[in-house]
C-alpha positions, 0 to 999 in steps of 0.5 A: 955563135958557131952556127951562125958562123959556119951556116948550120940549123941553130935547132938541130946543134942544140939537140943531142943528135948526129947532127951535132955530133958531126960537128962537135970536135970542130966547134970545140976547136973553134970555140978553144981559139976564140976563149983563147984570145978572150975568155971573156967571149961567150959569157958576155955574148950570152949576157947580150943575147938574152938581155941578162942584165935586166933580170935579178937571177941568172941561171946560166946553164952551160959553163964548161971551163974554169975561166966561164967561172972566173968571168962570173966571178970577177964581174959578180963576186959572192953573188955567184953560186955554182951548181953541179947537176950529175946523173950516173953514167948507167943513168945517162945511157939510158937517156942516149949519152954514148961516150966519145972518147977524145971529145967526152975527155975534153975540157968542154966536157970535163974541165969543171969536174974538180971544181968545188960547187956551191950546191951538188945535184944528183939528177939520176931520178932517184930524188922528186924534182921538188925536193930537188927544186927545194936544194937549189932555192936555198941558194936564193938570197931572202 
């Protein structure tokens, strides 16, 4: 959405490159007003966008505030389960995270942190991803 409003390469603000960073502080405060005049917004929209209703799963993998949750679980009760996947910060610096103070402490960035999850995932290496794969199938109804 804020690509497509403010003309930039849509490929380029996905990556975690200077591109984006460059424009990052200015979408949140974009996105803040939007979320605050319907919080409903960007759940709905990417439920349009990828045509959600006609699978039986979900996976959505960028919820970055409360009321992204309390959408879900309006709409979607017991059937949502929430997913934490963490890293160490030694661990995410070693994968080119740098923290950017008034951006990295942000809501975007941090508002989900004392919310209870469903399911928590330490995505440091230390585990085989299978094992990990294994976690997040026990969620799955049978």
């Amino acid at each position: 959405c804020y690509a497509k409003d403010h003309n930039l390469d849509y490929e380029k603000m996905l990556s975690a490159s200077d591109y984006k960073e460059k424009y990052r502080l200015d979408m949140i405060t974009w996105s803040t007003a939007i979320r605050l005049a319907d919080y409903t917004y960007f759940c709905k929209a990417a439920i349009e966008k990828y045509n959600a209703i006609q699978f039986p799963i979900w996976i959505v993998s960028d919820c970055r505030r409360e009321t992204d949750f309390k959408y879900f679980k309006e709409i979607y009760g017991e059937k949502v389960k929430t997913v934490r996947i963490e890293a160490s910060e030694e661990i995410r610096a070693k994968r080119g995270w740098v923290f950017t103070p008034s951006v990295d402490d942000m809501e975007t960035e941090c508002g989900l942190d004392s919310i209870e999850h469903d399911l928590v995932i330490d995505n440091s290496g230390n585990e085989p991803t299978e094992k990990l794969i294994d976690l997040l199938m026990q969620l799955i109804p049978k």
